[in-house]
mmCIF file as gemmi writes it, N, C-alpha and C atoms, coordinates in Angstrom:
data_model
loop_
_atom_site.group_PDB
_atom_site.id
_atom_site.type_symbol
_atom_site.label_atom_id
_atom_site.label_alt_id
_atom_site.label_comp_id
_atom_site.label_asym_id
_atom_site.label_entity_id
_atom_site.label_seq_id
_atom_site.pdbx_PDB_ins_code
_atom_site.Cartn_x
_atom_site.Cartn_y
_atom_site.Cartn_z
_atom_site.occupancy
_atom_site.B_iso_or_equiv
_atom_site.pdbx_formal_charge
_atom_site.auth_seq_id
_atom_site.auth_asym_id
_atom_site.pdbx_PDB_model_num
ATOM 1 N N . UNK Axp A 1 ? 0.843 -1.208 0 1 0 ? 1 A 1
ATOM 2 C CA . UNK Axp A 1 ? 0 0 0 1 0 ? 1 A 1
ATOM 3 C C . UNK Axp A 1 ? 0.874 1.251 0 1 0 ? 1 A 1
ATOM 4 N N . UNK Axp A 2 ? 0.679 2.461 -0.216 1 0 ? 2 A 1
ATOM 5 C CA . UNK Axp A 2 ? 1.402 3.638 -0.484 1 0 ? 2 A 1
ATOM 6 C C . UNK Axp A 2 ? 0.802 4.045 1.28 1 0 ? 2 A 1
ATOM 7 N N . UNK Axp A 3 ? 0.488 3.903 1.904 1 0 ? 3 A 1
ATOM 8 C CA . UNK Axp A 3 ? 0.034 4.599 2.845 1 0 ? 3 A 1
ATOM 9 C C . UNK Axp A 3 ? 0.747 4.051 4.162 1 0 ? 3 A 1
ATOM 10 N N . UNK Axp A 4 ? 1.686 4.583 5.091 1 0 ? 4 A 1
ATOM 11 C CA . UNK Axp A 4 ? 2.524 3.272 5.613 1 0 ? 4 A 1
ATOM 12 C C . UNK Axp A 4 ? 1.812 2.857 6.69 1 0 ? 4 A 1
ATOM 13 N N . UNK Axp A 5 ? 0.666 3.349 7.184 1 0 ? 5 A 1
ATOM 14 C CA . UNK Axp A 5 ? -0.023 2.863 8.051 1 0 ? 5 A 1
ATOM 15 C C . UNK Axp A 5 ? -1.119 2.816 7.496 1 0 ? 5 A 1
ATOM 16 N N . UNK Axp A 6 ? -1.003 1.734 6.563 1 0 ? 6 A 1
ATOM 17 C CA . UNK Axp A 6 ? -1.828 0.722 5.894 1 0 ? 6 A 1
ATOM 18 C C . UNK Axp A 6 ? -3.288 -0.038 6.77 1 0 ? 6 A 1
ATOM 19 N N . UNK Axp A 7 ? -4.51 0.367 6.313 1 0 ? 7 A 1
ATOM 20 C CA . UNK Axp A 7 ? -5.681 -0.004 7.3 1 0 ? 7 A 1
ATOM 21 C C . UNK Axp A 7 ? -6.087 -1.328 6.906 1 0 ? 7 A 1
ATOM 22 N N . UNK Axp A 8 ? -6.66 -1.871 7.371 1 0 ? 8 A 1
ATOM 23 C CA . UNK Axp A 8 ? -6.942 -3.173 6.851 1 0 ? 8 A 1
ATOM 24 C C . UNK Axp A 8 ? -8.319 -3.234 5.986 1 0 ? 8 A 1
ATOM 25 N N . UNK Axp A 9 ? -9.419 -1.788 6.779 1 0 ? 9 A 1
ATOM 26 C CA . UNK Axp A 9 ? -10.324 -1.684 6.005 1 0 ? 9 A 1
ATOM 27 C C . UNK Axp A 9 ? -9.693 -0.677 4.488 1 0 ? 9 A 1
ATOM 28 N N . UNK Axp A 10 ? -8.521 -0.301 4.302 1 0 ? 10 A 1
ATOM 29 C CA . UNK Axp A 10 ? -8.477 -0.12 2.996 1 0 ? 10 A 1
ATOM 30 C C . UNK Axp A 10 ? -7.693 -1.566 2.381 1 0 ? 10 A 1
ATOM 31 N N . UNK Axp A 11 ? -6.902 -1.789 2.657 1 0 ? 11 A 1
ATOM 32 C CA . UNK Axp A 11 ? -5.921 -2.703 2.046 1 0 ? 11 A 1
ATOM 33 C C . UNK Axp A 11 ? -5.548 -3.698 3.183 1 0 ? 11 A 1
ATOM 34 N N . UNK Axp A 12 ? -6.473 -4.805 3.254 1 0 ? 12 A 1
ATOM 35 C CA . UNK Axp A 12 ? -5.813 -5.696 4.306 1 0 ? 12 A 1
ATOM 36 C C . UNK Axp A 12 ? -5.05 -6.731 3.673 1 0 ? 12 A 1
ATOM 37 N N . UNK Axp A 13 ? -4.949 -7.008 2.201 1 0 ? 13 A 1
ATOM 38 C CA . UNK Axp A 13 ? -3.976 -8.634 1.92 1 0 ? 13 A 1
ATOM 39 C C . UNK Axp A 13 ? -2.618 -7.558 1.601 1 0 ? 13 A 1
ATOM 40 N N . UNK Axp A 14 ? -2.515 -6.117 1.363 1 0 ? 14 A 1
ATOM 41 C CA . UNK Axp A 14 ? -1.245 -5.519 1.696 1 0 ? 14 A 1
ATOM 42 C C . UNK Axp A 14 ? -0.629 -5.348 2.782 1 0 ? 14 A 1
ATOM 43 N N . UNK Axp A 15 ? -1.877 -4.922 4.032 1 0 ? 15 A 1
ATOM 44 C CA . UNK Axp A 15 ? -1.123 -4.949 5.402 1 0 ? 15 A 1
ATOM 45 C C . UNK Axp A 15 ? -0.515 -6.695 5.71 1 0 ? 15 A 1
ATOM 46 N N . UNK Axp A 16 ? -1.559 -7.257 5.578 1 0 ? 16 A 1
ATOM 47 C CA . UNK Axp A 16 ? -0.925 -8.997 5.801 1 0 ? 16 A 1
ATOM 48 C C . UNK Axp A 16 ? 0.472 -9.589 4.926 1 0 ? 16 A 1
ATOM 49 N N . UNK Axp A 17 ? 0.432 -8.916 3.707 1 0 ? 17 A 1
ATOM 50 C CA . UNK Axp A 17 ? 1.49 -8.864 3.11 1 0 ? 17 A 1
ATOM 51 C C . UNK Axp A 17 ? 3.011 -8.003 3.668 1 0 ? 17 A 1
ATOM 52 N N . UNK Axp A 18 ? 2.9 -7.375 4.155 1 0 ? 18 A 1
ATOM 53 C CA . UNK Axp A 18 ? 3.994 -6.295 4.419 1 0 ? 18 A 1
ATOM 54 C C . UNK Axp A 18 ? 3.605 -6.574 5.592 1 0 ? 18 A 1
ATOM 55 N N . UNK Axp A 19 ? 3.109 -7.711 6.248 1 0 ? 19 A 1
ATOM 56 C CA . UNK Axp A 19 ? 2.828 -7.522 7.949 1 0 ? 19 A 1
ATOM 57 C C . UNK Axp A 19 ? 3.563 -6.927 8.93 1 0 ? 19 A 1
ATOM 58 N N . UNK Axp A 20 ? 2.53 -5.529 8.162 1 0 ? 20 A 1
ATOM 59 C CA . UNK Axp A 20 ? 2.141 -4 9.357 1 0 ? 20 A 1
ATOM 60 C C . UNK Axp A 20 ? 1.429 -4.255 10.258 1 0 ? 20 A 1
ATOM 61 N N . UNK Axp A 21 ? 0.358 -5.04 9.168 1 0 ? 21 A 1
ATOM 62 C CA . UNK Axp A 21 ? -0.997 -4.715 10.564 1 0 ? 21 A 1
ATOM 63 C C . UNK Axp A 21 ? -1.775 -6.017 10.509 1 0 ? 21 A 1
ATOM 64 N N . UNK Axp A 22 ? -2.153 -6.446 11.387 1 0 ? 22 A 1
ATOM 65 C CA . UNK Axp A 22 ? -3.13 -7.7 11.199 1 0 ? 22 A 1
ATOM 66 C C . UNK Axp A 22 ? -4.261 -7.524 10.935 1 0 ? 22 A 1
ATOM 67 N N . UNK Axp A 23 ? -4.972 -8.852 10.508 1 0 ? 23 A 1
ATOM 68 C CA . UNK Axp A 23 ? -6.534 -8.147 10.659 1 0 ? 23 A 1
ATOM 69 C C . UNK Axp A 23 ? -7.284 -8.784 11.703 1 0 ? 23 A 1
């Protein structure tokens, strides 16, 4: 995601990908 605090309600298989953020 371009956003580095990546939401899961925008982009969660990017946050899970780059696991930033869980869902």
């Amino acid at each position: 995601c371009s956003n580095s605090s990546c939401r899961v309600a925008y982009h969660p298989l990017c946050a899970r990908a780059a696991n930033l953020c869980v869902e």
